[in-house]
C-alpha positions, 0 to 999 in steps of 0.5 A: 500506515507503518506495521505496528508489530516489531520484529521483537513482538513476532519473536516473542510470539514465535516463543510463545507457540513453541512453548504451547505446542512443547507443553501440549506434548508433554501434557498429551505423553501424561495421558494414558495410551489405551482411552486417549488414542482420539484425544491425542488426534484431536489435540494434535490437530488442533496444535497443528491447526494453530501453528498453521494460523500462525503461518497464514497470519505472517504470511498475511502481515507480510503481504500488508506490509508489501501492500503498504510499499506499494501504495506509498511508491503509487502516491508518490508517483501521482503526486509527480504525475498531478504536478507535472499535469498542472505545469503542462496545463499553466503552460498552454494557458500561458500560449494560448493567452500570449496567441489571442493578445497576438491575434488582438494585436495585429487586429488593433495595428491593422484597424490603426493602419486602415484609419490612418490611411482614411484620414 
């Protein structure tokens, strides 16, 4: 499964943070010092908060997309691994048949050569 978030999208999303937390500030410089000092802390926490969420979220992205390489490179390789499986078992069929027809062959030769002796 391909990521469907182009680069383009997470540029447009980086854009979008730095606009909130630039229109965050301005609105925080407007409030007045003296009965917003725990509103300024709680906006800046929040703001940091975000922008934290929007690390981890890359981070993660990142990893999905990492998990996703991975998993295509172990498919692959089982596939190669289950194909040479049944090669390798088609094989000892193929040697085990052709050691009973021999086995069944010497049997018949060896029963045709006692009766023709008998006879």
């Amino acid at each position: 499964m391909q990521s469907t978030i182009s680069s383009q999208s997470i540029n447009s999303i980086n854009h979008s943070r730095t606009l909130c937390v630039l229109n965050c500030a301005n609105c925080l410089s407007t409030v007045k010092h003296d009965s917003s000092l725990s509103f300024l802390q709680v906006m800046q926490d929040n703001i940091n908060r975000i922008l934290e969420r929007g690390d981890r979220l890359d981070d993660l992205e990142s990893r999905s997309d990492n998990l996703n390489v991975n998993a295509d490179h172990f498919r692959r390789g089982a596939t190669q691994v289950r194909r040479r499986m049944w090669w390798q078992n088609c094989r000892m069929k193929i040697i085990i048949t052709l050691v009973v027809l021999a086995i069944i062959g010497i049997i018949v030769a060896v029963a045709v050569t006692q009766s023709g002796k008998t006879s």
